[in-house]
C-alpha positions in Angstrom: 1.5 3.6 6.9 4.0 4.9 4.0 4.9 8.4 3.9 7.2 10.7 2.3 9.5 12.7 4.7 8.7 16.2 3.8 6.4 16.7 6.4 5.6 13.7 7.6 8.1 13.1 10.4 6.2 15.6 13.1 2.7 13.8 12.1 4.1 10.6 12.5 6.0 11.2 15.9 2.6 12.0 17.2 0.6 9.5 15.9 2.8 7.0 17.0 3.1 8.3 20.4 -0.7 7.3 20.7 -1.0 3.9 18.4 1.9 1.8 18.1 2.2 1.0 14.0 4.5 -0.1 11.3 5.7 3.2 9.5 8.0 3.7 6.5 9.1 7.4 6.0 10.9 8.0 2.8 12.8 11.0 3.4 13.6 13.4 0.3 17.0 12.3 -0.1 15.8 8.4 -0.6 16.7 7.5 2.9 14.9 4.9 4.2 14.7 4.2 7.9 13.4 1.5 9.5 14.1 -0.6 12.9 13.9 -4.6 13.3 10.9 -6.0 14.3 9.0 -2.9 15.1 8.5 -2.1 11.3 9.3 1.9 12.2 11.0 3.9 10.2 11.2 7.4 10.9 13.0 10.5 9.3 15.6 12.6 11.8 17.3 11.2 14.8 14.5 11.9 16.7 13.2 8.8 15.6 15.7 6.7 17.8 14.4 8.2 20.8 10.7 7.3 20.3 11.7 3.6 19.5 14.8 3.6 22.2 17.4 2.4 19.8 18.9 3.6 16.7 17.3 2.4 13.6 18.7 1.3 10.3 19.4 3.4 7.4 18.8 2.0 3.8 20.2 3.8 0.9 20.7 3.0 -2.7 24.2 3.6 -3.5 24.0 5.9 -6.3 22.2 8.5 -3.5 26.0 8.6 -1.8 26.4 12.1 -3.0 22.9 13.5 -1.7 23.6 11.8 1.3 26.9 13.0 1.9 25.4 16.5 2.1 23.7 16.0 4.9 25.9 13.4 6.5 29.4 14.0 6.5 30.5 11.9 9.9 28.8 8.7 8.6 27.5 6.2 6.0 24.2 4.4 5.9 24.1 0.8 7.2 22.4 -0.9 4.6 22.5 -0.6 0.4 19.2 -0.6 -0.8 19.6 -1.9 -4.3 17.3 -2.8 -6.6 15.1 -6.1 -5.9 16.2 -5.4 -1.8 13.1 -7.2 0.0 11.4 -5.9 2.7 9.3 -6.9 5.4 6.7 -4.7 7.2 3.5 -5.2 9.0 3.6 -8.9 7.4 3.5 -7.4 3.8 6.7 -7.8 1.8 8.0 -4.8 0.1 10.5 -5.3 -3.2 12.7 -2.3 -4.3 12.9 -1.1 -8.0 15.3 1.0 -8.9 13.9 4.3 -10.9 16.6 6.6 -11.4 15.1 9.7 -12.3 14.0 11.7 -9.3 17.4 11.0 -7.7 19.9 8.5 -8.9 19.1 6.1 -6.5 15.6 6.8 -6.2 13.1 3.7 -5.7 10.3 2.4 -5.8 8.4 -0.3 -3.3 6.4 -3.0 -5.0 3.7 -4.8 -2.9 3.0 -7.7 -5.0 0.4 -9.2 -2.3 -1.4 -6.2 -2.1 -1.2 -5.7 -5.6 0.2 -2.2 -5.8 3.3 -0.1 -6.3 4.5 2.9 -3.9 6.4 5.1 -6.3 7.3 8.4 -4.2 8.5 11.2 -6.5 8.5 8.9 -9.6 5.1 8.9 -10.9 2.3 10.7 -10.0 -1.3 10.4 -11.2 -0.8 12.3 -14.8 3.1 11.8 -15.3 6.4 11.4 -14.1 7.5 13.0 -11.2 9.7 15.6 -9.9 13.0 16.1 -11.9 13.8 20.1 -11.3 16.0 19.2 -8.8 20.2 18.6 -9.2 20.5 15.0 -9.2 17.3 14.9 -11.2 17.1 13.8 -15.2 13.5 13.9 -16.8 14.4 11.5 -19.6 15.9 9.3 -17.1 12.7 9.3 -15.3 10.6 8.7 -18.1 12.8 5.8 -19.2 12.7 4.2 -15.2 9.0 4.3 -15.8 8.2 3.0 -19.0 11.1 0.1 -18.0 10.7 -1.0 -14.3 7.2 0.6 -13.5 5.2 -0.4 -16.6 6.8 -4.0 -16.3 4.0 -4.5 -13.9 0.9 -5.1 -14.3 -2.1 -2.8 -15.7 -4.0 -3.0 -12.8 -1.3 -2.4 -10.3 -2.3 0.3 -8.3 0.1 3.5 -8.1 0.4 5.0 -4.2 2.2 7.7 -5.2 4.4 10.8 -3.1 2.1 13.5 -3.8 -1.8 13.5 -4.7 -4.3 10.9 -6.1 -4.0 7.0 -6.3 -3.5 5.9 -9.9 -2.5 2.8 -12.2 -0.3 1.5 -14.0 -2.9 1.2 -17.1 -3.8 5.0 -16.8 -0.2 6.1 -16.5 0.8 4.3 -19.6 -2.4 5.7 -21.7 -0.8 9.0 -20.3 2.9 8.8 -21.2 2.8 6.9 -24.1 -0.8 7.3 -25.5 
């Protein structure tokens, strides 16, 4: 299960409470969370308590100042730069960086399964959010044409918000 952090964290608490799963919760400041071996990652400290010890925090460095609004005693543990590999549930996950949304906003390419999680990049119809501070919508556009529609046509688009898409109708979209 991948899910963005806006309101996933409650939903996922529960759920997990009852089935024991691998979870990746991208919160909206690019955080990722996850803990070793359990494949959980959870937004909020809350998240340590239901897995009984503190989990890891990935964070592309260009996020520092986001982060630093929220965390001022504290860095994350890990840099989560681009082509930082991934392992969860057995399927390996390969960042691409996609300034844009955020500076250090990214991406999660599943190559196996033959698809792309993109978050707040691309949605099915265009690029995604950018009315944000810290957000640039030609930098957006240019992370997708660049790292997203390096991958294939085919490549299917999991994306923050709404419907599934592709690659090959995203491109027809933006650039057609």
């Amino acid at each position: 299960m991948v899910a963005d952090g806006g309101e996933a964290g409650r939903a996922v608490r529960v759920l997990f409470e009852r089935v024991p799963l691998g979870v990746i919760v991208i919160s909206p400041a690019g955080v990722l969370r996850w803990a070793n071996g359990g494949a959980l990652a959870l937004v909020g400290r809350a998240a340590d308590e239901i897995v009984g010890r503190p989990l890891t925090d990935l964070l592309h460095p260009d996020d520092r100042p986001l982060w630093e609004l929220t965390h001022t005693d504290r860095l994350w543990d890990v840099d989560l730069g681009d082509g930082f590999e991934i392992v969860v549930g057995g399927t390996l996950l390969r960042a691409i960086h996609t300034p844009g949304h955020a500076p250090g906003a990214v991406c999660f390419h599943a190559p196996e399964l033959g698809c792309v999680f993109t978050g707040d990049t691309l949605f099915q119809g265009g690029p995604g959010a950018t009315g944000r501070s810290f957000s640039d919508e030609d930098q957006i556009k240019e992370s997708i044409r660049s790292r997203l529609f390096a991958l294939g046509d085919d490549t299917v688009v999991h994306t923050g918000h709404g419907d599934d898409t592709t690659i090959g109708a995203e491109r027809a979209g933006l650039d057609g």
